[in-house]
C-alpha angles and dihedrals in degrees: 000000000000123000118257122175128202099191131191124184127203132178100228096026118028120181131160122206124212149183115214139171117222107264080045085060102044087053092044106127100233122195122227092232110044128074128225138216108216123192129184108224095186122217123350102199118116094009125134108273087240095058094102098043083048095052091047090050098056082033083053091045098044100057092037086061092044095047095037087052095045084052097053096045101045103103089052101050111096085057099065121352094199083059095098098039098090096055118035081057086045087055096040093050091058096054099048091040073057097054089042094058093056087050088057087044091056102040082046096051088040080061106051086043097061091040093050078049087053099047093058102041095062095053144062111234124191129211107224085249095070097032082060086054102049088043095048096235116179101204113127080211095066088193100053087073096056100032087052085059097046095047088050077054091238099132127000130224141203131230113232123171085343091308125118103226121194124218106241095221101059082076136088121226093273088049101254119137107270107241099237094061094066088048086057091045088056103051090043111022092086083055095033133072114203091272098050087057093050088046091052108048085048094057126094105252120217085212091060102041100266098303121134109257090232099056091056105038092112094045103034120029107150104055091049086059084054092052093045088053096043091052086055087043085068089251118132133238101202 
């Protein structure tokens, strides 16, 4: 693991934080008076590639809040030692309940990622190019077909690298949108964005026995349309 540092220097208090691997640790050059604050990571391997800079910036965050509040306290400190606890924890806390928010933020972002991969990797999507061309439409404009349909609300469509892409089963066998799809459109589009339709109908739904929307909307329409009322309802389809 190479090394990285996030230093921070201060007049009274100076401290330095570093990453190191474990041949970089047994050739650190220590120094007989000053103390150290060692801290197994574990295993790197199959980590995010921000984890270090995420540990040195609580790290960061942690001893900032500790020096800051020893500075502020110091004059008071001989008259009561436990004076500069509160808030220096109360300091501490914040910062880490900051770092810990980012985190959140990350892990939360990782998994929509990997859903919205999911998502199109199970399905077949369309640009309106080649839906024009499945359906045989003559327009010397190959979008205005398609885009007709999505602004009738009949199909949807995601943007992808500035490009609308359709998703392949919410069409019959002579590629027309399949009715049902524009009922469903109609009961979720004002809560879903795009992608929440797209999430939806590529979910396994409780209201149809575990199987996705989008695999059963030719042989099982109506119940799709259950499930679809019962998901703006407020109900839930896990």
């Amino acid at each position: 693991m190479p090394s990285r540092a996030n230093t921070v220097r201060r007049k009274e208090f100076p401290y330095e934080i570093k990453t190191l691997s474990g041949n970089e640790l047994h050739n650190f050059n220590t120094h007989a008076d000053s103390e150290y604050l060692v801290i197994d990571l574990g295993n790197v391997k199959g980590r995010r590639s921000d984890f270090n800079k995420t540990i040195e910036v609580a790290m960061s965050a942690a001893m900032n809040a500790v020096l800051a509040s020893m500075l502020d306290l110091a004059p008071v400190a001989k008259k009561s030692k436990a004076a500069s606890l509160p808030p220096a924890v109360k300091s501490v806390n914040e910062a880490v309940d900051g770092v810990d928010k980012q985190a959140r933020a990350a892990r939360n972002a990782q998994r929509r990622e990997q859903l919205n991969a999911r998502i199109l990797a199970d399905s077949v999507w369309l640009t309106a190019h080649e839906l024009s061309e499945k359906v045989g439409f003559k327009n010397t404009n190959p979008s205005a077909g398609p885009n007709r349909w999505k602004s009738t609300g009949r199909i949807f469509a995601l943007q992808l690298n500035g490009k609308d892409k359709y998703p392949e089963y919410a069409l019959d066998e002579g590629f027309r949108p399949i009715p049902v799809v524009k009922q469903v459109i109609s009961l979720l589009g004002e809560k879903k964005t795009p992608w929440g339709l797209a999430i939806w109908f590529g979910s396994e739904n409780s209201w149809l026995g575990g199987k996705k929307p989008k695999d059963v909307l030719a042989t099982m329409p109506k119940q799709v349309l259950l499930a679809a009322q019962a998901e703006a309802e407020g109900g839930t389809h896990g």
